[in-house]
C-alpha positions, 0 to 999 in steps of 0.5 A: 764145755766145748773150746772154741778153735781159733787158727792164728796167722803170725809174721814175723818169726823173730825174738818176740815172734818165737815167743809167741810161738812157743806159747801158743805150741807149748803152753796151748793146753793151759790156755784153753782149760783156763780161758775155754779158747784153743789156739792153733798157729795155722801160719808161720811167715818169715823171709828167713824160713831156716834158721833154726829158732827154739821152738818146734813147729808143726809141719808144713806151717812155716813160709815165706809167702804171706798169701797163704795166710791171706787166702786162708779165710779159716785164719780170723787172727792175724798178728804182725811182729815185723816192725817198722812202719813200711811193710809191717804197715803194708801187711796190716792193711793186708790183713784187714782187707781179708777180713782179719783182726790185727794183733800187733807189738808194733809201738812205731807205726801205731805212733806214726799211723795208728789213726789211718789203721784204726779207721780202716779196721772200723770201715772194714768191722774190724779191730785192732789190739795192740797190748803188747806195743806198749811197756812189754808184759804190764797190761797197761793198754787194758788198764787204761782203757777199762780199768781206769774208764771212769776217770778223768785221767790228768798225769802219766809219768813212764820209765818205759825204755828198759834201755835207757833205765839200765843205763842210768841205774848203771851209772848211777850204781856204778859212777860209771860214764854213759859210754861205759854203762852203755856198752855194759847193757849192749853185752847183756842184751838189754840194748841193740848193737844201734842204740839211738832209737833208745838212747835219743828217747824215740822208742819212749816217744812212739810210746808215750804218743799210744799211751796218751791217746789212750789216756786222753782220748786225743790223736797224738802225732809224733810232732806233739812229743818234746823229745831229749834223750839220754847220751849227753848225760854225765856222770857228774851230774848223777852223783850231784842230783844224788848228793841233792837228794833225786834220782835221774830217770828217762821219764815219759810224761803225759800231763792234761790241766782243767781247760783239757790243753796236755803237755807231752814230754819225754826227757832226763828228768830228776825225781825225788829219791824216795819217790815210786819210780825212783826204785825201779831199776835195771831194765824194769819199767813202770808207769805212774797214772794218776786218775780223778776217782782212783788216785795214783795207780803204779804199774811195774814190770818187764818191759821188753824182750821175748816172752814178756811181750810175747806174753801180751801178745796172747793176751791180745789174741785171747781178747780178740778171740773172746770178743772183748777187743772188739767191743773195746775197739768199736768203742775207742773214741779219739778226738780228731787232729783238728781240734787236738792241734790247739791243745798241744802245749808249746814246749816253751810254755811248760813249767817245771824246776830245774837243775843247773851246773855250770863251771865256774871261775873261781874268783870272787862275784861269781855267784852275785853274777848267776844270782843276778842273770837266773833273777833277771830272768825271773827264776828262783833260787832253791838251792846251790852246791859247790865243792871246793877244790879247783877244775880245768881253768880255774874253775869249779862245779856249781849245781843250782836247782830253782823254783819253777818257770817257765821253759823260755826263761831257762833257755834265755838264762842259759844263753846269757851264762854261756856268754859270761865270761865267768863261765866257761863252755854249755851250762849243763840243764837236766829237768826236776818233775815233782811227782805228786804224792798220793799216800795215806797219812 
């Protein structure tokens, strides 16, 4: 049978760049007898065109100037690895104008201008695939998009900064402090040496917004996004959730009700123990969706890094190639802001259990005066753990969990014990979620 050629231009020869790369160059003979598409990397643009890289590639298709891939109208791929959105957003529109399909890992302009790009790819008949923006190597857009078509989808719990797990299950494993934890993870590679995009649950946010919009069929701003990350988290309070049974995780979460209004939240958030996602450890990912017909479906694997997202990012040209990425795009069908707008739910009216610990004085009427203020704002009790033993002042650590209320109600509660002379500094207040369990019994 006959291959069909596909000449690819690629910008931005970094980490997952080199990745794709070396697939293209190295694994090219496989791809094709499997899929019956060869691929040739016409054009190779990067600022930096000497530093050498572990891959060879053929000469004189290395370069710094990004109109040879423009003007070469032999090159229907164009892939975008630049990151950012300034001129990575500049190079798609690019590569649209010259009549090109996008390929691109680039979570945060898609999060911040998918819109803009997937109108002006239509105008332009066009598409845009972007498999590799989201959760590494785990195919979760397709699986989404067309595995899931049939269902209403109403829950998606992600961990899907690799980052951020390897910090928690470190901690946890470990009872090591964040700074400890976080250092740990710089030296091994799993984080950048400027974590904030990570640790404060940006790079989580940007992906949760692709991940809703797909899920939902909704225009996701960033603005829709509660966002918490994960460097105010101690120790202390790991050990205690443990002793209570859950397991801390940065969770991306993506809930829609029955009126179709969704709530978009990206937090610390303790979950039970023996739940899927409380074994995903290390820089691993994983994202738990829950859809009308299929029940919960879990999907798990390497998050980031070269070749797992350069691993995407091939399956994404194939599927441009093979014509599956137009069709999927001609067919993507979000609904407009205007009517998103009143669909958003205030981050004020979630509800959700919670996990309290404050430090108190440890003198009689202490725990009436807790009871009495999480009552007086109408939140319950599930339960309490207070070690003996004494702190600094006089005081003790005392962990409370409560039924579920409302997120003003906990914040009105946590003021009011932050004035009470019981209590000395901030409560402390990390989320429960209660996944639903979806098991054969």
């Amino acid at each position: 049978m006959d291959e069909k050629r596909i000449r690819v231009g690629l910008v931005g020869f970094g980490t997952v760049g080199t990745g794709v790369a070396r697939l293209i160059c190295e694994e090219g003979d496989a791809i094709a007898e499997k899929t019956g598409v060869r691929l040739e990397l016409a054009c190779v643009v990067d600022v930096d065109t000497t530093t050498p890289r572990p891959v060879r590639l053929p000469d004189g298709v290395l370069t710094n100037d990004i109109h040879r891939l423009l003007a070469d109208e032999s090159i229907t791929v164009g892939v975008e690895l630049v990151g950012g959105t300034g001129v990575a957003r500049t190079i798609q529109l690019d590569m649209l104008g010259a009549g090109k399909d996008v390929v691109t890992a680039n979570k945060a302009l898609l999060a911040e201008h998918g819109a803009e790009l997937y109108r002006v790819a239509r105008r332009r008949s066009r598409c845009i695939a972007f498999e590799a923006s989201c959760a590494g190597g785990i195919p979760i857009i397709a699986a989404i998009r067309t595995g899931l078509a049939a269902n209403n989808i109403r829950a998606m719990y992600g961990i899907v900064n690799g980052t951020c797990n390897y910090i928690l299950s470190s901690m946890s494993a470990k009872d090591e402090e964040f700074a400890a934890a976080l250092a740990q993870a710089q030296q091994r590679g799993f984080a950048e040496a400027d974590p904030t995009l990570d640790i404060t649950g940006g790079d989580s946010a940007h992906k949760l917004a692709i991940l809703a919009s797909m899920a939902f069929g909704y225009e996701i701003s960033l603005d829709d996004i509660f966002v918490r990350g994960i460097d105010g988290i101690a120790k202390e309070d790991i050990r205690y959730g443990r002793e209570m049974g859950y397991c801390l995780k940065l969770l991306a979460i993506g809930l829609k009700n029955e009126q179709g209004k969704v709530s978009l939240r990206v937090h610390p958030s303790f979950i039970a123990a023996d739940c899927s996602l409380a074994r995903v450890d290390g820089s691993f990912n994983a994202i738990s969706i829950f859809g009308s017909a299929v029940g919960e479906t879990l999907y798990y694997g390497r998050g980031a890094g070269m070749m797992p997202t350069a691993s995407a990012v091939v399956a994404d040209i194939l599927d441009v190639a093979l014509g599956n990425s137009r069709t999927t795009f001609e067919h993507l069908r979000l609904k407009p802001r205007e009517e998103v707008v009143p669909l958003i739910e205030d981050i004020n009216d979630s509800v959700s259990r919670f996990y309290i610990r404050v430090m108190a004085q440890d003198v009689p009427g202490v725990v009436a005066c807790y009871g009495r203020i999480l009552g007086d704002h109408q939140i319950s009790i599930s339960g309490a753990l207070q070690h003996e033993g004494r702190g600094p002042d006089n005081t003790v650590p005392v962990v409370i969990t409560t039924h579920r209320t409302q997120e003003r109600n906990m914040a009105a509660a946590l003021a009011e014990l932050a004035r009470s002379e019981l209590f000395a500094g901030q409560p402390v207040c990390i989320r429960i979620e209660d996944i639903p369990e979806d098991r054969d019994v």
